[in-house]
N, C-alpha and C positions, 0 to 999 in steps of 0.2 A: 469638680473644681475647674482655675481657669484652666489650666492645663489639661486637663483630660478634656474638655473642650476644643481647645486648639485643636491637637489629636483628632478629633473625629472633624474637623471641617480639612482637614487635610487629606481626608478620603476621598476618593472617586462616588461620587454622588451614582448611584446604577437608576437605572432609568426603568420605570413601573412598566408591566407588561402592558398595559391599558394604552397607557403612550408609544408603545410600536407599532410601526407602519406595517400593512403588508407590501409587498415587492419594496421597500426600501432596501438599498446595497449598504451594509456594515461592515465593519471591520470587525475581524474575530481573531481568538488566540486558542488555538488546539489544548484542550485541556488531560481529556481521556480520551484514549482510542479503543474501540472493543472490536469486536469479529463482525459489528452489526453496523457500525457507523463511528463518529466521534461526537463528542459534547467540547461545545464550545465556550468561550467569555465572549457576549459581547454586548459585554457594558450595561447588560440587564437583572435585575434583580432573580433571575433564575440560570442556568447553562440553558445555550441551545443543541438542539441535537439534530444533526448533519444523515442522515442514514445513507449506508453505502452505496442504494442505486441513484443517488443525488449530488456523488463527489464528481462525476464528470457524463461529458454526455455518453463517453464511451461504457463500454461493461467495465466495471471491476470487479475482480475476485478478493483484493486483498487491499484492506482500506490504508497499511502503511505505505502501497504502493501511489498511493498520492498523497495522504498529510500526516503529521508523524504529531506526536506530543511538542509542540512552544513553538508549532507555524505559526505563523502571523499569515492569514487569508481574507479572502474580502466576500462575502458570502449573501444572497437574497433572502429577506424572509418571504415565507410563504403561508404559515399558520401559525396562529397566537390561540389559547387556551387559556383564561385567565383563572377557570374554575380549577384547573388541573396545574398551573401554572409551568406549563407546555410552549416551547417557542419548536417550531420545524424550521430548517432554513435547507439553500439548495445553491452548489455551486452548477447547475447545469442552467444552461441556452432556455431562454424562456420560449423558446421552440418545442425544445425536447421536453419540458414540461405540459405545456400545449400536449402536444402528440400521446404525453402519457394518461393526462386526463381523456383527450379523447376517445385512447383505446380502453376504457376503463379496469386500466392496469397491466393490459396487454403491453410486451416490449415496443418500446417506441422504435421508429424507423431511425437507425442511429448504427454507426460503426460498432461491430461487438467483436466477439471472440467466435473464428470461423466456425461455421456449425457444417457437423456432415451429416448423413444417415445413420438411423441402428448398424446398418452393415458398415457402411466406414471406419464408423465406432471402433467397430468390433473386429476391424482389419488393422485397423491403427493400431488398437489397445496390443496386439499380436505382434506387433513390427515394433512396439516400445520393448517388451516383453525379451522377444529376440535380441536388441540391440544391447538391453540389462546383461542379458546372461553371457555375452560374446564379447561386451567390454568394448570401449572405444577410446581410439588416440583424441586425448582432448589439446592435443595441439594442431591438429588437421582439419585443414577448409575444405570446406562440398561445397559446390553451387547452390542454392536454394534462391525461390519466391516471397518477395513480403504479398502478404496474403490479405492483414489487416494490421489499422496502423493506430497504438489505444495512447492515450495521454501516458501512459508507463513505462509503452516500448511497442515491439511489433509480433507481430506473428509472422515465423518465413514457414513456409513447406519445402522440404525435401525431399529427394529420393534418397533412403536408408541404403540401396547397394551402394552407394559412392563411401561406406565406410566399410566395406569389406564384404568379403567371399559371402555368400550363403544369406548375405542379408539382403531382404524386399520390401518393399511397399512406402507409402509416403506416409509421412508425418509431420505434424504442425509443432514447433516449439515458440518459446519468446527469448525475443532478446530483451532484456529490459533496458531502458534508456541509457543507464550509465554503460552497456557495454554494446551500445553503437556506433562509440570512436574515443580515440582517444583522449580524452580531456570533457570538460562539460560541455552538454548537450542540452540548452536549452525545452526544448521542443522534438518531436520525432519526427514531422512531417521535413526539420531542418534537414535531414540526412537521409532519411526513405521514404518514402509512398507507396501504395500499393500496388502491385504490379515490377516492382525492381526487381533485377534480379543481383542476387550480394551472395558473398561470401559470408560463410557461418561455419563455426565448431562448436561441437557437444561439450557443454561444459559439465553439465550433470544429468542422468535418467534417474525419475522417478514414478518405479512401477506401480504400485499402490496407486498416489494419486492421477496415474496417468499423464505424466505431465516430460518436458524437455527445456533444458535451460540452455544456451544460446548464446553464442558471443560471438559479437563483431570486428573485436580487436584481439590481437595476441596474447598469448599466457604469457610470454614475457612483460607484456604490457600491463595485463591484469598485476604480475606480483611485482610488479615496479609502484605500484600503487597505493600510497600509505593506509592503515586501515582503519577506518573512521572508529574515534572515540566516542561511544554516548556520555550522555551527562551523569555524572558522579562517579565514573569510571577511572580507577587511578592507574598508575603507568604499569607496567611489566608484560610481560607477556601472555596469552591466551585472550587475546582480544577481541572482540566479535566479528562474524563470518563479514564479507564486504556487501557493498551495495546489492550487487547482483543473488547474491546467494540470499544474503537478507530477506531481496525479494520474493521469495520462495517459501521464506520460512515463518512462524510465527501468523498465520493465516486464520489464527483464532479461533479457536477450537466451539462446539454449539454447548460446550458444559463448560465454560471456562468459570462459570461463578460458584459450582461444584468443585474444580478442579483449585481455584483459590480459596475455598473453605479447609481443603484438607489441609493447606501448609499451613505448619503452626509459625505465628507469627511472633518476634521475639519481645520481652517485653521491658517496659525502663524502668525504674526506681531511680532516684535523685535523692540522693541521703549526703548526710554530712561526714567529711572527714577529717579524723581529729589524727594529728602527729604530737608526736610525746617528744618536748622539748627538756627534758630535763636532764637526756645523757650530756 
């Protein structure tokens, strides 16, 4: 009809894989994020898909530490697939792409996540271990080094005796961006580079993954800090962890499409209901 006509010219017309440029900049809209990368909108008759060593030039571990579900980002293509209907796109430095075909597949020459030795490793992995079992004031500043400085936040080193008796060795933690001062922080290099040396407190040890969470500003500051709602979240209380810890968590597991098989999903029926007017 006319009207079911109308209706579809008032659609967004998506644009044939055939007609995408390579290296043209597009605008995209974060649609799904997984543990491997995100799929995007942009404006083509298939989602593109972003993979996680392609969201910055830096390393990342954890792909909601730079785009979350309804960004709005601006993204390069870089491969079209018309047989497979495949879009690859890439927010990294057409350097650091460069560098990565050159090495064919080798890490490009790029700021990452400090690397030590097996023995490092394995002096570190021991000096988190210690610091888990002996507990630490998560209100108390060490001195430490920014080490490396990733689009998310930075890595400081410290020495572990400045939290107490009996504890040694150095370790690397992150501070993630929001908990490099108080208020928003555009950028990390706004506030550190590498080679600073900052104040920092242990906000969380986690032995397992071997890992240290890190903050720049105060726990008073931190819990002065309203705590962000996601989308269709309604009000009361037990609301999700903040920025910083977020960052941390939900890092996507390698069986997540296993692990969302099992939950059973609820399901809808749309039935009529009839009310008895006749008392």
């Amino acid at each position: 009809s006319g009207i079911a006509k109308h209706k579809d010219d008032d659609k967004p017309q998506r644009v044939e894989l055939k007609d995408l440029e390579i290296g043209a900049e597009v605008s995209a809209t974060v649609k799904t994020v997984t543990s491997y990368g995100a799929f995007l909108d942009i404006g083509a008759k298939s989602d593109a898909l972003i993979h996680v060593s392609r969201l910055s030039d830096d390393f990342v571990s954890n792909v909601e530490d730079v785009v979350k579900q309804g960004d709005k980002i601006s993204v390069r293509i870089i491969s079209v697939d018309t047989d497979k209907n495949q879009i690859g796109v890439t927010m990294r430095s057409a350097e650091a792409e460069e560098n990565a075909a050159n090495n064919s597949g080798r890490p490009s020459k790029r700021r990452e996540r400090p690397q030590r030795s097996g023995g490092d490793q394995a002096a570190q992995a021991a000096s988190i271990q210690a610091l888990a079992e002996k507990g630490v004031d998560d209100t108390k500043f060490v001195e430490g080094e920014v080490v490396s400085a990733l689009a998310f936040g930075a890595f400081v080193r410290f020495d572990t005796a400045q939290l107490g008796e009996g504890l040694t060795g150095e370790v690397d933690g992150l501070v993630h961006i929001s908990a490099l001062a108080d208020g928003r922080t555009n950028a990390v290099e706004d506030v550190v580079t590498i080679g600073d040396k900052v104040q920092v407190r242990v906000r969380s040890v986690e032995v397992d993954a071997g890992r240290i969470s890190l903050s720049m500003i105060t726990k008073e500051q931190e819990d002065a800090r309203p705590a962000p709602r996601q989308r269709g979240e309604g009000g009361g209380r037990g609301g999700p962890p903040d920025a910083v810890t977020a960052s941390w968590t939900d890092t996507g597991a390698a069986d997540w499409k296993e692990q969302m098989a099992e939950i059973e999903q609820p399901g809808f029926t749309n039935t009529a209901v009839i009310q008895d007017r006749r008392k």
